[in-house]
Each structure stands twice: as structure tokens, then as C-alpha cells.
N, C-alpha and C positions, 0 to 999 in steps of 0.2 A: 785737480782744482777744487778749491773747497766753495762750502755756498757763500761764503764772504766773497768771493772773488769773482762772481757769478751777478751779483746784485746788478750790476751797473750795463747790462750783457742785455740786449733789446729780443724780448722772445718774436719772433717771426710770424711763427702758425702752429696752430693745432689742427693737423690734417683732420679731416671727418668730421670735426666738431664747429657746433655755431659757437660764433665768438659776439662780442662786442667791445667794438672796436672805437677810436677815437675820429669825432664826425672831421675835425681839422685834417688829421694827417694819415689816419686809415691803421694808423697800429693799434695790435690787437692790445686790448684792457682787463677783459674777463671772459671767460666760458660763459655760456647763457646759461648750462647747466649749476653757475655758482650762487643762481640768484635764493634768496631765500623770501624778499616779496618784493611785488612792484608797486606798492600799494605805501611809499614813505613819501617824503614832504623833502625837497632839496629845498636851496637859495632862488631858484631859478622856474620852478617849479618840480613837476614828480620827480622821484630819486626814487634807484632799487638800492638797497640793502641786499649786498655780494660776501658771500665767506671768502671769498678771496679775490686778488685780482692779480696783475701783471702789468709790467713798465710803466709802473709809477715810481713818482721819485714825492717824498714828505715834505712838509714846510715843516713850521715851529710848532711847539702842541703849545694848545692854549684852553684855556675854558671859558666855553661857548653855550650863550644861552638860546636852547632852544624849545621846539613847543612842548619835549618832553620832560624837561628841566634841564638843569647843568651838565655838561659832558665834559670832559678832555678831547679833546682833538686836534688833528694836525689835517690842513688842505693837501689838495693831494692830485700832481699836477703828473700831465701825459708827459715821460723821457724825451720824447722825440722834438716836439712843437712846445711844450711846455703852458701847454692848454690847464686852467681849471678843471677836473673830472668832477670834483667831489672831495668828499673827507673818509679820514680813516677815525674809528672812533679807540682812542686808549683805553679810557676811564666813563662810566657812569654814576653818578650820584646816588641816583636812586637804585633802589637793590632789583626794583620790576623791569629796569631799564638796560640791567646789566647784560643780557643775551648780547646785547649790541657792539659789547669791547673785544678788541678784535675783527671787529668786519668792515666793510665798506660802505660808505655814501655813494653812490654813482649818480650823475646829473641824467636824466635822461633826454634829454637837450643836447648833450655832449658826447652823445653816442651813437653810431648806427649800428644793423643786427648785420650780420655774416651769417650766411644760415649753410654756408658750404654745400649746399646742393651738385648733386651732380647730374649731368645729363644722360641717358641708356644712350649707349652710341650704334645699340642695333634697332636696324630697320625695321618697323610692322610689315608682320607677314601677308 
């Protein structure tokens, strides 16, 4: 199966790993290990900036004004529920701006953490 054929394929779990996942329907969105800060500015309020994420599906790219100038971007909605997450960024304008093409907007509103903790299932001595 090639990755074209893969896109549309809802990932499940990453055993071990905290995730964040979608507050509506609990599917997973990104690794918590993908964030790069938590410290952006969503529609909604805070946004993380993600090097990557999972089962999301893209709207249209448009250019989008925001507090750091012009972007390209395309919204960027949960597979499952079809929730707003956030945006994915194409294009930056500005050239100080550009780290940003290629990664994620994530709502942080629109997400809870999965932290896969697991429990010691042996007893204290």
C-alpha cells in the first residue's frame, strides 16, 4: 500500500506516547512530543505550533491575515467529527516568518492531552 492510499486510514494510537487528541471525539491529532511552542495565538485563543500532526483532513489554502503578517493557509479539520483543529501553514510572506511552512496551528481549546500513563500493577511491599 503506498502513502497515497494510507492518507484517508484514521491512526488509532501511539502506544507509550502522549498524544493530543480531539476534545469532541478523542481521536488522536498529534504526539505531544511534536509541539515546537505553546506559546502561538489561535482564532479561539492559545495555539501550539506542531511539526506534525495526524487525521486531519485540509480545507482550501487561502491567505490569511494575521498578527505575523500574510500566510497561505488551509483550516484543518478532525477526520472523524470534522471539528475545526486549527490550520496548517503553506506559505509565509515574510522570510522571519517562514520556519512556520509546513507545520501546524493546533486550537488549544480543541484538544485534550493523553498522557498514556500506566499504572505498576505490583503491590507495595
Amino acid at each position: 500500500m503506498s502513502s497515497a492510499d494510507t492518507r484517508n486510514q484514521v491512526i488509532q494510537a501511539y502506544p507509550d506516547h502522549p498524544t493530543y487528541n480531539c476534545a469532541k471525539c478523542s481521536t488522536v491529532i498529534a504526539l505531544q512530543d511534536e509541539a515546537i511552542t505553546k506559546l502561538f495565538q489561535g482564532r479561539d485563543g492559545r495555539g501550539f505550533l506542531m511539526h506534525s500532526a495526524v487525521n486531519l483532513k485540509l480545507g482550501s489554502r487561502e491567505d490569511r491575515s494575521l498578527i505575523t503578517g500574510v500566510h497561505t493557509v488551509a483550516d484543518a479539520f478532525c477526520m472523524m467529527c470534522n471539528e475545526r483543529m486549527g490550520w496548517y501553514y503553506h506559505k509565509a510572506s515574510d522570510f522571519s516568518q517562514k520556519y512556520k511552512e509546513g507545520k501546524y496551528l493546533l486550537e488549544r481549546e480543541k484538544l485534550v492531552k493523553e498522557n498514556a500513563w500506566m499504572l505498576d500493577d505490583a503491590s507495595p511491599s
